[in-house]
C-alpha positions as MATLAB code, in Angstrom:
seq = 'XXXXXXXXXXXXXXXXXXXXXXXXXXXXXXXXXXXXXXXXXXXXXXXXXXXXXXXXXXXXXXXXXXXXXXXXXXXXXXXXXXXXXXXXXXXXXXXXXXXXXXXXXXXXXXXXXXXXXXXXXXXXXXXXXXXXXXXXXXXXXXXXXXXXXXXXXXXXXXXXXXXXXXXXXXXXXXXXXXXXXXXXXXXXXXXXXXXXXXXXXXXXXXXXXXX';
ca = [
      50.197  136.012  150.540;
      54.054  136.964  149.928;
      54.834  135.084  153.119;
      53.020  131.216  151.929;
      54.993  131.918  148.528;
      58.274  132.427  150.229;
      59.313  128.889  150.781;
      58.846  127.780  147.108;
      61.081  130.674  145.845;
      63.111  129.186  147.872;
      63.157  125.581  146.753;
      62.829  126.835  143.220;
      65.915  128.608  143.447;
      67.971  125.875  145.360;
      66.875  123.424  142.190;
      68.044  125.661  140.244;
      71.673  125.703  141.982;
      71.817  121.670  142.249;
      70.911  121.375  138.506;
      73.443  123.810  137.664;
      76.206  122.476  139.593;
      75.127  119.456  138.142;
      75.594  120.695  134.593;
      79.063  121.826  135.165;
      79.658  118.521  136.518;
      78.930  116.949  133.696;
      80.654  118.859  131.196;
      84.079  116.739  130.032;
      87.306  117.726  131.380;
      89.321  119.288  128.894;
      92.681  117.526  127.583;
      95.911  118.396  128.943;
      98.253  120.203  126.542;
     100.779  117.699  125.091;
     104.174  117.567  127.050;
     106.868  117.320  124.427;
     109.582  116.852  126.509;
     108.044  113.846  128.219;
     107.154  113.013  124.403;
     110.608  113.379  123.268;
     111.739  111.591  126.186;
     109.635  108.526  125.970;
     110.226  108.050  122.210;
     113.829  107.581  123.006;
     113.827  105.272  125.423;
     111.096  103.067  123.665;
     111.018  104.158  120.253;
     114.573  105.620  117.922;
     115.893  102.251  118.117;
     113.504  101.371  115.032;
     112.127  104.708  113.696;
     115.285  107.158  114.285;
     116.190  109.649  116.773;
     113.879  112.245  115.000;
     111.138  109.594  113.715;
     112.685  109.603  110.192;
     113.385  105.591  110.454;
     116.218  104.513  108.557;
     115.420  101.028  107.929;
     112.652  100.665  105.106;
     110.694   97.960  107.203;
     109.683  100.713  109.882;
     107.566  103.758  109.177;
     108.880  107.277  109.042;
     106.791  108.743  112.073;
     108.263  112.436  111.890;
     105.881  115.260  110.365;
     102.892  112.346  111.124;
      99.759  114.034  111.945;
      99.134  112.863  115.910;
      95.889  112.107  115.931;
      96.567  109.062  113.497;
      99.780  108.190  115.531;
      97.247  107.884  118.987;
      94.600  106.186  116.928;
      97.352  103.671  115.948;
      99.193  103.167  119.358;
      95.646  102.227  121.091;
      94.854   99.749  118.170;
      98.322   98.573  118.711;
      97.478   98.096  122.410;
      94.219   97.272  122.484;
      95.053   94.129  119.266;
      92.965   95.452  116.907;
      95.732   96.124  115.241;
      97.637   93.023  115.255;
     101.443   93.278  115.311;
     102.860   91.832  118.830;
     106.371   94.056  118.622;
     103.972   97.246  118.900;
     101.496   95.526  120.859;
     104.162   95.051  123.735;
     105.583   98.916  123.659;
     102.109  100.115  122.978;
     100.763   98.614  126.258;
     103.688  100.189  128.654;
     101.748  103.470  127.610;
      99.356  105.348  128.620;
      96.894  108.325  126.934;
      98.825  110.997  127.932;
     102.515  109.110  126.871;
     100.869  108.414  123.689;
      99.843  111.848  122.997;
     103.151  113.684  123.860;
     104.963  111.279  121.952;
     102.419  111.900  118.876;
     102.602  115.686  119.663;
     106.664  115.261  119.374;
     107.111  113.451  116.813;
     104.496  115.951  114.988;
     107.146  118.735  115.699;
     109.711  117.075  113.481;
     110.316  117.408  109.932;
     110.086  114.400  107.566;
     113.084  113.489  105.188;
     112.028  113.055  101.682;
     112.388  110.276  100.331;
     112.396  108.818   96.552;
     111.329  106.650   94.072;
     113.193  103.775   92.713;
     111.481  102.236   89.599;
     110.612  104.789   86.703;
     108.576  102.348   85.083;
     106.227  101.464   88.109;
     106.086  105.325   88.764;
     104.437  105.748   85.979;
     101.705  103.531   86.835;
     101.796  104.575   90.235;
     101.058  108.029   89.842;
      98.106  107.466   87.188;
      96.448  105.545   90.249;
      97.437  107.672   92.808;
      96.199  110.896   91.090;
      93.541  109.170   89.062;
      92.284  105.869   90.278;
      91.306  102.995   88.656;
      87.753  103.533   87.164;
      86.450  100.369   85.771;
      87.636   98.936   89.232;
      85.977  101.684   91.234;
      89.165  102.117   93.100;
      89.039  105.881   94.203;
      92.234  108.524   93.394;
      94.545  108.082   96.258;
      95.121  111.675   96.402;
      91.007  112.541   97.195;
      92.113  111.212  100.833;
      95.754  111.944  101.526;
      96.487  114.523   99.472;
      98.594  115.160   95.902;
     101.649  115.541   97.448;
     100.899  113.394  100.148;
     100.697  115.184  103.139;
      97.307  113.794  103.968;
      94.297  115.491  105.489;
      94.890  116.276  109.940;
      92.696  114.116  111.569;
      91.328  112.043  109.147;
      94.066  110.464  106.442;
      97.640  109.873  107.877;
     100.397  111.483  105.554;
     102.118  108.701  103.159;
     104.535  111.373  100.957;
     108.459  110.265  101.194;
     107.189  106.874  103.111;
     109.484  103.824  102.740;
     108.179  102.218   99.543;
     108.913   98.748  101.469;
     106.790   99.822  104.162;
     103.969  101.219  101.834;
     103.901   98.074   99.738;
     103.789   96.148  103.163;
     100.631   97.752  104.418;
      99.011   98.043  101.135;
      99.379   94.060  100.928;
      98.426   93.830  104.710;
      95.203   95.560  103.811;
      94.523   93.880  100.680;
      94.465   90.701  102.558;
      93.089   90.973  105.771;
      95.779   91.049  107.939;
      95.832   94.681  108.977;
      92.047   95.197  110.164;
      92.021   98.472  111.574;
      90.706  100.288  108.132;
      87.573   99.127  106.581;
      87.889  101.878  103.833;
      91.583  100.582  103.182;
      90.634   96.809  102.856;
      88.142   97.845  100.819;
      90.599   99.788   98.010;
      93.360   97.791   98.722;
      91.323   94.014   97.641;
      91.166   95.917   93.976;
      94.593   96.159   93.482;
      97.089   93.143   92.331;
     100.937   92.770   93.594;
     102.479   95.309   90.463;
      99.932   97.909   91.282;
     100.549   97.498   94.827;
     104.409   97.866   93.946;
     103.932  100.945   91.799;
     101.817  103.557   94.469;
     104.335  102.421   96.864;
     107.314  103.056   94.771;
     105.391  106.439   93.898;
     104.012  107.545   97.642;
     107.779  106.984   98.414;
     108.549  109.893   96.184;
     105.968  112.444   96.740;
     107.062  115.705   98.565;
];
């Protein structure tokens, strides 16, 4: 009797094997650890000319990238590559990279620390902050701070960090949002169709001061 039950031990344990290898197969690869020094690299040769040598952009038409979480800046680079974020400048560097050049670049310019900036407009900051801490209730408009934070750091992951952003570049996007240009952020176009031009003006002018 032990002898006829030999040969499907056997085959029982061989499935067992295949399926196992077969599991391990199967399981994803894990990501390679960032390279900063590639990051650092390739953000200087395609990048500081716009957003500064240590992603704290001098100009107030380009973002400050420095202190960025990096899962929004990879998130943003494919939707600049892939068009669904529509802006042909980024479109064209965003398609010379890959997954990994986008993540140490992210990764890098994570590692820097972002200049503050400040507000211009005392009057608009005023306004701005009751929105940006409060809302706008009979509008439904939501407290901009649920998402990305009072001080504007944001929330890793999720909601990018907007504190001591160019108030031109704030403004820009806000707009952008408001009227379908920038696509990329139901949740945004949402918020951003409630608000007019001076509201607009005043989180901008008040994001740009947040630290």
């Amino acid at each position: 009797m032990m002898k006829s039950f030999a040969p499907l031990f056997l085959v029982a344990a061989m499935l067992a094997s295949a399926f196992s290898a077969s599991a391990n197969t199967a399981e994803p690869a894990k990501a390679a650890q960032p390279d900063l020094a590639k990051g650092e690299a390739s953000y200087g040769a395609a990048c500081a000319a716009c957003h500064g040598a240590d992603g704290n952009s001098g100009t107030p038409t380009f973002p400050k990238l420095a202190q960025q979480h990096p899962q929004y800046l990879v998130k943003q680079l494919q939707e600049f590559k892939s068009g669904k974020r529509a802006n042909a400048i980024m479109m064209g560097f965003a398609s010379a990279l890959s997954e990994d050049d986008m993540r140490n670049i992210a990764f890098w310019l994570a590692s820097k620390a972002a200049k503050p900036g400040f507000a211009k407009d005392k009057e608009a900051v005023a306004l701005g902050e009751r929105i940006y801490r409060g809302g706008i209730a009979d509008r439904q408009v939501p407290a901009c701070a649920g998402c990305h934070s009072p001080n504007g750091a944001g929330i890793p992951a999720q909601y990018p960090r907007i504190g001591g952003q160019h108030a031109e570049y704030a403004g820009a996007q806000l707009t952008a949002f408001r009227d379908g240009v920038r696509k990329n952020s139901l949740q945004m176009n949402q918020i951003a169709a409630k608000l007019n031009d001076r509201e607009i003006k005043a989180l901008a002018d008040y994001v740009a001061g947040l630290r």
